[in-house]
C-alpha positions as CSV (number, residue, x, y, z in Angstrom):
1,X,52.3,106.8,114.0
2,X,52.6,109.3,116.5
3,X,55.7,111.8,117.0
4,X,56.6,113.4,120.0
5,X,57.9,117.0,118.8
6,X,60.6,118.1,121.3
7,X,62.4,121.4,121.2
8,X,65.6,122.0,123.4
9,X,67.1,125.0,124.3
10,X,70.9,125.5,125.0
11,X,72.8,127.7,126.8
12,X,75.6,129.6,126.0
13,X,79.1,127.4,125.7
14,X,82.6,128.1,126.4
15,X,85.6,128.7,123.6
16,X,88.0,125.7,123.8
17,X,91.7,126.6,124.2
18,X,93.2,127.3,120.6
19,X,95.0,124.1,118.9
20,X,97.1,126.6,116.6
21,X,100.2,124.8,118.0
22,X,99.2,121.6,117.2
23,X,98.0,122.9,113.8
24,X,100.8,124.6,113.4
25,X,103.0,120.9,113.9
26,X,101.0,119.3,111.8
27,X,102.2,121.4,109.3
28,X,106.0,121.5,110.2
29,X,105.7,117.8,110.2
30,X,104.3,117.7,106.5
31,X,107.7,120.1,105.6
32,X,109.7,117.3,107.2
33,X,111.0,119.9,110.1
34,X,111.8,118.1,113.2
35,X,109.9,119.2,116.5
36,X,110.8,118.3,120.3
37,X,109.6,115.5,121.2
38,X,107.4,116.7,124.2
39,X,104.9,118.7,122.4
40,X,104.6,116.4,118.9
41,X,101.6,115.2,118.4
42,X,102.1,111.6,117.6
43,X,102.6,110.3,114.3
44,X,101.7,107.1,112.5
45,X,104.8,105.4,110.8
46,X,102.3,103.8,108.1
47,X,99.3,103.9,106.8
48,X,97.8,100.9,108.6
49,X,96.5,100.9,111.8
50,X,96.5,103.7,114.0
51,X,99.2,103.1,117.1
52,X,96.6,103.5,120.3
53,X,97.8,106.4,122.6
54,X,95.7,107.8,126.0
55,X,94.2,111.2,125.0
56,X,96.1,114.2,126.6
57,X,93.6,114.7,129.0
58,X,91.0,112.7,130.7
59,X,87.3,114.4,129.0
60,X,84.9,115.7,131.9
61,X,82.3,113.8,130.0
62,X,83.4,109.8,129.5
63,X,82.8,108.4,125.6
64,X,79.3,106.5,126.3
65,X,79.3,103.0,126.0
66,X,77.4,101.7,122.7
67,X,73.6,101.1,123.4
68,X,71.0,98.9,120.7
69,X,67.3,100.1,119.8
70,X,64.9,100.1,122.1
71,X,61.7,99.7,120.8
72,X,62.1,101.2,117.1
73,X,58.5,102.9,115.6
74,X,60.6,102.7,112.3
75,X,58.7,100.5,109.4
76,X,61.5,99.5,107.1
77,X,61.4,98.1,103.9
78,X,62.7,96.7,100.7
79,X,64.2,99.3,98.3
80,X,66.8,97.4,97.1
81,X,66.2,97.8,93.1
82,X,65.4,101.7,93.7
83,X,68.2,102.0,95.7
84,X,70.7,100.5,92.8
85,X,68.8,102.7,90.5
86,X,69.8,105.9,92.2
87,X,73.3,105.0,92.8
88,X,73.9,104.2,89.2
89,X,77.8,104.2,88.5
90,X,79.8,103.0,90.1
91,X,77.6,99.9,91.4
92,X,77.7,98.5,94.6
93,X,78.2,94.7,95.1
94,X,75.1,92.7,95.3
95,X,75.9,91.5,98.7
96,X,74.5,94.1,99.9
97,X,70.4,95.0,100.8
98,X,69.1,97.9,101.5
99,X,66.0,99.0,103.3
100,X,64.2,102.3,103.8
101,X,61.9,104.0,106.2
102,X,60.3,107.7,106.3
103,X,61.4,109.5,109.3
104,X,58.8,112.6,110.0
105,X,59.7,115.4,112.0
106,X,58.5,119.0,112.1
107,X,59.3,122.1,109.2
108,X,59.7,124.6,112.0
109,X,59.7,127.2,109.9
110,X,60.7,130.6,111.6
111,X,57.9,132.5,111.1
112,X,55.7,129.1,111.6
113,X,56.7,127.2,114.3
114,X,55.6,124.0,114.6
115,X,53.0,124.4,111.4
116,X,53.8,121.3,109.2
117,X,55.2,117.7,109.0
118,X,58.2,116.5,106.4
119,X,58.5,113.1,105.7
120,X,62.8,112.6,105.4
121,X,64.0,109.6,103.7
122,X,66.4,106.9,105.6
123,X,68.0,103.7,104.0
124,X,69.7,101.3,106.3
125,X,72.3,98.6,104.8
126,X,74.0,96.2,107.6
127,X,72.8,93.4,109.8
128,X,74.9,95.2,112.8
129,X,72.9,95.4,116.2
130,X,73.6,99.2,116.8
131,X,72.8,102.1,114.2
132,X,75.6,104.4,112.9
133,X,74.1,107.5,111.2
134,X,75.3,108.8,107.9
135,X,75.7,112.1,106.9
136,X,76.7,113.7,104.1
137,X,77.6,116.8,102.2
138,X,74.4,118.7,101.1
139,X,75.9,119.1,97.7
140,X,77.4,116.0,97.5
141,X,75.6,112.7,97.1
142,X,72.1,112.1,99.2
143,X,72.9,110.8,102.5
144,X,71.5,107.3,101.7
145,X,73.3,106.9,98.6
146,X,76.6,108.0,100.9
147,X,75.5,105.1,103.1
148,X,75.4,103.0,100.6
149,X,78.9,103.8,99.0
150,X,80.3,103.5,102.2
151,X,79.1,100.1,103.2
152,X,81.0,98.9,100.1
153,X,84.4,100.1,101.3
154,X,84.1,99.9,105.0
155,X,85.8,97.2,106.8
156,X,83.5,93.8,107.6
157,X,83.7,94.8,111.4
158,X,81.8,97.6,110.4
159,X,78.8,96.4,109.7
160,X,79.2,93.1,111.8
161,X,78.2,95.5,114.5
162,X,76.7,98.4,113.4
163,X,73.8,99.1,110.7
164,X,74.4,102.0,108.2
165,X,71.4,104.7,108.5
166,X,71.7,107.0,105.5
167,X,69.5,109.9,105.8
168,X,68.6,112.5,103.2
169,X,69.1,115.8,104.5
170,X,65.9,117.6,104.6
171,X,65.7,119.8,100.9
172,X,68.1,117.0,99.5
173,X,67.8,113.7,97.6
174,X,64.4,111.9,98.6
175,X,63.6,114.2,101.6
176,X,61.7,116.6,99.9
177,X,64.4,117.8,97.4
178,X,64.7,121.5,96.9
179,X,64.0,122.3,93.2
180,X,63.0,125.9,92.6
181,X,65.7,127.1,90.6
182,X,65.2,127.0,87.0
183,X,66.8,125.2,84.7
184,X,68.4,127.2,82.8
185,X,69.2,129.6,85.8
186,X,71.7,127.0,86.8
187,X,74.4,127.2,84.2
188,X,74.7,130.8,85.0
189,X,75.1,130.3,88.4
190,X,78.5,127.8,88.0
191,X,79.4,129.9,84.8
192,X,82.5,132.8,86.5
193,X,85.0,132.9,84.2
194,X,88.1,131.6,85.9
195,X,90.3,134.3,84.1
196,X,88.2,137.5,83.6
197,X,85.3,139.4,84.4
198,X,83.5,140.5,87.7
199,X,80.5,138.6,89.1
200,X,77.4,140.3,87.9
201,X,76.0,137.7,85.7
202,X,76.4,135.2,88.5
203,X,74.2,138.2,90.9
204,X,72.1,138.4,88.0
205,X,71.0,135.0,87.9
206,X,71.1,134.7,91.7
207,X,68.6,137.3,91.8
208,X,66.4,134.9,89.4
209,X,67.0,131.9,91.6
210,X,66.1,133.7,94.8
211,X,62.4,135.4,93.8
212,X,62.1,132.1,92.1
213,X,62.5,129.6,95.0
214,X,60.5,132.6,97.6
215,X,57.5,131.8,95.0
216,X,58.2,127.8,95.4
217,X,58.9,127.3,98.9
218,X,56.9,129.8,100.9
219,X,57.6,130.3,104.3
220,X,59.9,127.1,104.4
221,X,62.5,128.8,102.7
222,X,64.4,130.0,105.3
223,X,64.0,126.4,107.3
224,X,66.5,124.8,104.8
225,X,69.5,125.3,107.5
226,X,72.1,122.9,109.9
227,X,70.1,124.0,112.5
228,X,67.1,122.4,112.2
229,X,68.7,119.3,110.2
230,X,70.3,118.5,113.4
231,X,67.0,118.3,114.8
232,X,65.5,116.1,112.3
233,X,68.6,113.8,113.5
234,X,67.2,114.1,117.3
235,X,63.8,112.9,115.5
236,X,65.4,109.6,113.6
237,X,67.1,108.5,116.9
238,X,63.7,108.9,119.0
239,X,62.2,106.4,116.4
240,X,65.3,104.2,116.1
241,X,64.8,103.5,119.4
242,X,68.0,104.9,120.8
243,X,69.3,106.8,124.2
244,X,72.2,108.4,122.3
245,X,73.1,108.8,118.4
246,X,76.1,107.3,117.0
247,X,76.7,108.8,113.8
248,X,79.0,109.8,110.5
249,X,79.7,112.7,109.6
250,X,81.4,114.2,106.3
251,X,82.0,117.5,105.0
252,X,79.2,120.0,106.0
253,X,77.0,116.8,107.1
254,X,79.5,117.3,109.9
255,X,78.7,120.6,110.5
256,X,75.2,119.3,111.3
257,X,76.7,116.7,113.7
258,X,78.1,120.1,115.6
259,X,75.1,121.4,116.0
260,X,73.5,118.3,117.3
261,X,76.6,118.1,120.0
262,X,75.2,121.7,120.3
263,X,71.6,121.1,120.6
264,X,71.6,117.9,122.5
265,X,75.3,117.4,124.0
266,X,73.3,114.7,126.7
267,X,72.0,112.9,123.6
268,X,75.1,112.4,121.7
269,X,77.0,109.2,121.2
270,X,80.2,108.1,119.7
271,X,80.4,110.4,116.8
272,X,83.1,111.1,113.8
273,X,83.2,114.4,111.8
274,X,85.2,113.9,108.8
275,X,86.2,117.2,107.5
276,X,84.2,120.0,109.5
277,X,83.5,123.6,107.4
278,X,85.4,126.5,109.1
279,X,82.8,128.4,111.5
280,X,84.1,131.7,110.6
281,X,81.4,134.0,110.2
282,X,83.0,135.7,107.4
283,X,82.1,133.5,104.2
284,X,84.3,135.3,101.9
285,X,87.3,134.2,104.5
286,X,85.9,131.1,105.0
287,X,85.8,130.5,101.4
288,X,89.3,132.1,100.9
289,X,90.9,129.5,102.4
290,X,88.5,126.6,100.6
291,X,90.2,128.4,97.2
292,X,93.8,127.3,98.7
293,X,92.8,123.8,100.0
294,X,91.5,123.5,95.9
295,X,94.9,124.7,94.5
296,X,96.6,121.8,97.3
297,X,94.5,119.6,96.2
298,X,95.2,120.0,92.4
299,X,99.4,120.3,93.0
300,X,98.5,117.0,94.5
301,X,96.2,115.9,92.0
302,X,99.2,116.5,89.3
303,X,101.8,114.9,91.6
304,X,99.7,111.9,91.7
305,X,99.1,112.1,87.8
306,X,103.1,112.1,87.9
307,X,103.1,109.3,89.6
308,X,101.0,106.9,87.3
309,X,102.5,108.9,84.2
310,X,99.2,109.4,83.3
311,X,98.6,111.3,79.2
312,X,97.3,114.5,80.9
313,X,101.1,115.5,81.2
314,X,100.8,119.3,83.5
315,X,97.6,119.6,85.1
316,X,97.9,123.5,85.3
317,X,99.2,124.3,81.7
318,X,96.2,121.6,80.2
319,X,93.9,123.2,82.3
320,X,95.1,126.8,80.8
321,X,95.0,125.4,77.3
322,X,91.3,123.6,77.8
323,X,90.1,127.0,79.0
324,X,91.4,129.3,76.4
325,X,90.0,126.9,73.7
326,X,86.3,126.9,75.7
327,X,86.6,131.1,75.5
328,X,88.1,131.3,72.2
329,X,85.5,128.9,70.5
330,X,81.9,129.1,70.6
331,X,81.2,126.8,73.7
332,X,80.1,123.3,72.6
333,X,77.0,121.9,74.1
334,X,76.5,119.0,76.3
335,X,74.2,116.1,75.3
336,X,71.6,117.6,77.4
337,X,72.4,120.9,75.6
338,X,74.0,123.0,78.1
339,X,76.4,124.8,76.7
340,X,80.0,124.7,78.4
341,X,82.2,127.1,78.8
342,X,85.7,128.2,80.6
343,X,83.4,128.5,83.8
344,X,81.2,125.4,83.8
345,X,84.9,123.0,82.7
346,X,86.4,124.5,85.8
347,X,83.4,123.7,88.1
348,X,83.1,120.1,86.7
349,X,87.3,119.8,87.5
350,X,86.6,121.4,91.3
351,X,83.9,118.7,91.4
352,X,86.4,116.2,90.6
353,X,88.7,117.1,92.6
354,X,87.0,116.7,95.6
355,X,86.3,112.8,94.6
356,X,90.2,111.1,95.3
357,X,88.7,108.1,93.6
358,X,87.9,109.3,90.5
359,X,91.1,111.1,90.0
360,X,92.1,108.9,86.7
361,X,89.1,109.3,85.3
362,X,88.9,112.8,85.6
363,X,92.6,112.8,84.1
364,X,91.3,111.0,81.2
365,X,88.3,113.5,80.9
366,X,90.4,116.5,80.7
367,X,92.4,115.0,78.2
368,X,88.9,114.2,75.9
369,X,87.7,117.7,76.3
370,X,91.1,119.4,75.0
371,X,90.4,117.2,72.1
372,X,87.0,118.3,71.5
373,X,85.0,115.5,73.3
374,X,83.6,117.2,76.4
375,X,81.2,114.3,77.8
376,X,82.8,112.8,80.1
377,X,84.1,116.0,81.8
378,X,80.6,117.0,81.7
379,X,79.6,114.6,84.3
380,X,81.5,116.0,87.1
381,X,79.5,118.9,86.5
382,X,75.9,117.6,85.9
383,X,74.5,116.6,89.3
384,X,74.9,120.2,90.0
385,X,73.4,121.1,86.6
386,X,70.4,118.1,86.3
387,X,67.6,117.6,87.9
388,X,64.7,114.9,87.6
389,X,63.0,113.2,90.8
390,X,65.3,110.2,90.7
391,X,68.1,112.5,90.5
392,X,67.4,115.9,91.9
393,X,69.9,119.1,91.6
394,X,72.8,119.3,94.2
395,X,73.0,122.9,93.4
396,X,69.2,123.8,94.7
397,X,70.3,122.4,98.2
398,X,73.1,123.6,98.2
399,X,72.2,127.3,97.9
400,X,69.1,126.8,100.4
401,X,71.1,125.4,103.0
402,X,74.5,127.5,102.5
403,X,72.8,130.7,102.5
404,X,70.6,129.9,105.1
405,X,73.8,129.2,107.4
406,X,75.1,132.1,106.7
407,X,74.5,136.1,107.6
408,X,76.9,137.5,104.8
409,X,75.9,138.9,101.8
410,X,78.5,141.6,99.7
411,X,77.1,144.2,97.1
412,X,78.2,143.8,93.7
413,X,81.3,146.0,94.3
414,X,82.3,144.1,97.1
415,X,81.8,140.8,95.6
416,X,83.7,142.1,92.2
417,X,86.8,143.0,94.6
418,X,86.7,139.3,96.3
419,X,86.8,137.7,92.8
420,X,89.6,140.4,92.3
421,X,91.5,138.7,94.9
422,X,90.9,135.7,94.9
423,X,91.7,135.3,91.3
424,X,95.5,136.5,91.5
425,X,96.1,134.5,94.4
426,X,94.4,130.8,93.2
427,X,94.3,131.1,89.4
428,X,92.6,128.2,88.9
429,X,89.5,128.1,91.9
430,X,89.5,131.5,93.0
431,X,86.4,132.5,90.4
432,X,85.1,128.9,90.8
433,X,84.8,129.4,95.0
434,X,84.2,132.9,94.6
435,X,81.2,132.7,92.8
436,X,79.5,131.4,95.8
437,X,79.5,134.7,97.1
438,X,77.0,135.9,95.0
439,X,74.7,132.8,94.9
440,X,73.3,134.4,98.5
441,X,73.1,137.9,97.6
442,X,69.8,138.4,96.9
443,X,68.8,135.4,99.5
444,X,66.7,136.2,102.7
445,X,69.1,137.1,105.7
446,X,68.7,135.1,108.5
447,X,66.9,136.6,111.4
448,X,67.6,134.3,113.5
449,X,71.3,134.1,115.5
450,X,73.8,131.9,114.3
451,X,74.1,129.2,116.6
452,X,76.9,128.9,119.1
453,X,80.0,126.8,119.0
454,X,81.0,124.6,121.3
455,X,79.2,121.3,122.2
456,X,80.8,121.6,126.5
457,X,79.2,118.9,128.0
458,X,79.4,116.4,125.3
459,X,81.7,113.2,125.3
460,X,84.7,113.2,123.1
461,X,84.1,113.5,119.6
462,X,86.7,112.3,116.8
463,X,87.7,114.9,114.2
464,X,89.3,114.2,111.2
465,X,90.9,116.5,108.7
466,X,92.6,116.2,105.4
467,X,96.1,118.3,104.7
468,X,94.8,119.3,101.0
469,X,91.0,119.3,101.0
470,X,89.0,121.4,98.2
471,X,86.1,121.5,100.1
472,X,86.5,121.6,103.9
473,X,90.2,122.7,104.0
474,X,92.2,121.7,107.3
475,X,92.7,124.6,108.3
476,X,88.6,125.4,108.8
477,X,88.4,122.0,110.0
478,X,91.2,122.8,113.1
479,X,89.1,126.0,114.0
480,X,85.8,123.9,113.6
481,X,87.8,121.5,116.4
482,X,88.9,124.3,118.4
483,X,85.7,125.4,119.6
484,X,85.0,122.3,120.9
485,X,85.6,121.3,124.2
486,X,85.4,117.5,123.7
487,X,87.2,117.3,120.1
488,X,90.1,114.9,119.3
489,X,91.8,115.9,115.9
490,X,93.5,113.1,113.1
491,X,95.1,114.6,110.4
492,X,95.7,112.6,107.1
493,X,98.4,114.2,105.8
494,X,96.5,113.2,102.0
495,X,94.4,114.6,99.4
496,X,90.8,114.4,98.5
497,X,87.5,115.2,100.2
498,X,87.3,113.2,103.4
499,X,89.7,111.1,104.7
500,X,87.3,108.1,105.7
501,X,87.5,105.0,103.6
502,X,90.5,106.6,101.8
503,X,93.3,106.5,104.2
504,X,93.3,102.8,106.1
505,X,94.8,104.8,108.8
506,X,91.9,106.9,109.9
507,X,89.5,103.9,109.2
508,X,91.4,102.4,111.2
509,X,91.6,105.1,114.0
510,X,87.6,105.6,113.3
511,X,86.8,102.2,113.8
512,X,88.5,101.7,117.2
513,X,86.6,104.9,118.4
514,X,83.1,104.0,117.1
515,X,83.4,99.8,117.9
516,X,85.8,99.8,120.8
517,X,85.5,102.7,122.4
518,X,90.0,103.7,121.7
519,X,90.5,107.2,121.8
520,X,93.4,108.4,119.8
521,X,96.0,111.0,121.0
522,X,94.7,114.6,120.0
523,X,96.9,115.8,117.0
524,X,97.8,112.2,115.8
525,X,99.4,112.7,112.1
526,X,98.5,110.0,109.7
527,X,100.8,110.1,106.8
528,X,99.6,110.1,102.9
């Protein structure tokens, strides 16, 4: 099969106006303070469908109408049974088929253009006529598996008219999975000490990752970025068949979405970013504020604990107690004998966090652990942790693609002082976050320029952010929105990681966008 290889430059774009009033009464609205009633955004009364209101300004660029394949070089098929084997719990329902395709598009190395071929993995579920893209978090689940998941709690409509395309992100899942740290390397790396203690074991074993994965992945190493993901996104909709992509975004898979609007604003569809990272170029302020969307998330996390009068009783003081046991007491291993400590619990409860539909269960789990029984808290923590071919390491990815994004790297002093900080003022996540800091210290700085924001000359593009998120806080996700010119924010005012297929609200919203072209009112509010 032939590929055409195409390469587009972009010019410079333009800053969008700021939306810090808008952010700022989303935020007086969540207080209950009243605002006049010319410059509130709009609200939603419930959490069912979103009321449809004209956007506050007609875009330059119109949203594109919704176009089918022509003439797909795609070859798709069955993977249904290796499909439900990689998903493993929860299951999906057996309604649903999947099929899967390789997508091939260029490395483009830095220092080697144009030099080799990857083969990236797509999985489509859904009879619907037009292709919807999935994208997910690079250390969250693969992008087909996301797919997947999603089918299974998306409304009918959905996939009446559109087919699911899950793609693994290139270094991720079954696209040529990163997997050059070693195995014991990784416990260090998710090992800070959420009460004590600088970073230099964390550097340490950073240090052994990086030389590490420069020996495994050659000159590709520094080709692991957004950038050139959003490229391999230009490549699947040239073989789908399709003038413009249509696509999902969540978490940093939206930040890939931004770069396509970026890359190829002529080429872009009806898209939704669900969650967007903040596009700060100072990671330790960037993550600063991901350490306060994790302590939201976790007052929420007890409030909804509250709620069901759930056994864990205060979140904060059993978290305190579980911890001080871990550090007290040599740490227990894990069935796979890892052992884990203060660190490793407090990484597996982030994890958790960020999943609003496992919440009881990883109630339950912290319960077990404070009574000795650490497996099922363990789990939160081990796709970061494990790694087989079925099942590859999150945490690999997740440091390729991270520090490949990014142009900040701190000394050990400097790093010591952020965990400083960031541990007085989020008890809890600060170390966890923090931590992250050091994971790029000793990785290649990127040469290259960071790309520019903006995406002018795309058509309007929905953005939706979540009021207590522990991965792309709202906050990060507002700025991501205010640098480009097309974007129209929704706000659940919930918790959780992503606000699509957890709030009916935004699905709702979402699906009137994507199917019939209804653009909501910029700021809408969408309650918890």
């Amino acid at each position: 099969m032939n590929t055409a290889l195409i390469y587009v430059r972009t010019s410079p774009v333009r800053r969008r106006r700021s939306r810090l009033l808008v952010a700022l009464l989303a935020l007086a609205s969540a207080a209950g303070c009243a605002a006049g009633p010319s410059v509130r955004p709009a609200l939603v009364e419930n959490d069912g469908p979103a009321k449809s209101a004209a956007p506050s300004a007609t875009p330059s660029v119109p949203l594109p109408p919704l176009g089918e394949p022509q003439s797909s070089s795609l070859k798709w098929s069955d993977c249904d049974d290796d499909t439900r084997q990689r998903i493993g719990t929860p299951p999906v329902p057996d309604t649903l088929h999947f099929t899967c395709a390789r997508v091939p598009t260029p490395v483009d190395a830095p220092d080697e253009p144009r030099r080799s071929v990857m083969r990236l993995l797509a999985l489509k579920v859904g009879d619907g006529p037009v292709p919807l893209v999935v994208v997910n978090d690079v250390s969250g689940e693969p992008g087909t598996i996301q797919a997947a998941r999603l089918a299974a709690t998306l409304p009918p409509a959905f996939l009446q008219k559109f087919s699911l395309i899950g793609l693994d992100r290139r270094g991720t899942g079954m696209s040529g999975a990163v997997q050059c740290v070693p195995a014991e390397i990784r416990h260090d790396l998710i090992d800070a000490d959420p009460a004590q203690g600088g970073l230099a074991d964390v550097l340490d074993a950073a240090r052994k990752a990086g030389q590490q994965c420069a020996i495994e992945l050659d000159d590709t190493q520094t080709a692991l970025d957004s950038w050139r993901a959003a490229g391999d996104l230009d490549q699947l909709r040239q073989q789908l068949g399709m003038e413009r992509l249509n696509a999902l975004g969540r978490g940093d898979g939206s930040k890939v979405l931004a770069d396509y609007a970026v890359r190829f604003p002529g080429q872009v569809g009806r898209m939704v970013l669900d969650g967007v990272p903040d596009p700060g170029p100072d990671s330790a302020a960037v993550l600063d504020a991901v350490a306060a969307g994790a302590q939201s998330t976790l007052d929420a996390f007890a409030a909804d604990c509250a709620a069901r009068a759930c056994s864990l009783g205060d979140p904060k003081a059993a978290l305190a107690a579980l911890t001080g046991q871990l550090r007290q007491n040599i740490a227990p291993l894990t069935d796979d004998g890892v052992a884990f400590g203060p660190g490793i619990a407090m990484f597996a409860v982030y994890t958790g966090l960020a999943q609003r539909s496992r919440w009881a269960e990883l109630a339950d789990a912290i319960v077990a652990a404070k009574g000795g029984n650490i497996a099922p808290l363990a789990l939160f923590a081990a796709p970061a942790l494990h790694d087989s071919r079925a099942q590859p390491s999150r945490l690999d990815s997740t440091i390729a693609t991270h520090c490949n994004d990014s142009q900040t790297r701190l000394s050990a002093d400097q790093l010591d002082q952020v965990v400083a900080g960031m541990r007085a003022k989020y008890p809890e996540f600060g170390a966890v976050v923090a931590q992250q800091l050091a994971w790029c210290g000793p990785w290649p700085v990127r040469t290259e320029p960071l790309p520019p924001a903006g995406a002018t000359g795309a058509p309007p593009i929905l953005v939706t952010a979540t009021a207590a998120d522990p991965v792309t806080p709202q906050v990060g996700t507002t700025r991501a929105a205010d640098q480009m010119p097309s974007a129209v924010t929704l706000t659940w005012q919930g918790a959780g990681h992503g606000a699509l297929g957890t709030s009916p609200c935004v699905t709702d919203a979402a699906q009137g966008f994507l199917i019939d072209g209804k653009i909501p009112a910029d700021g809408t509010l969408c309650p918890a």
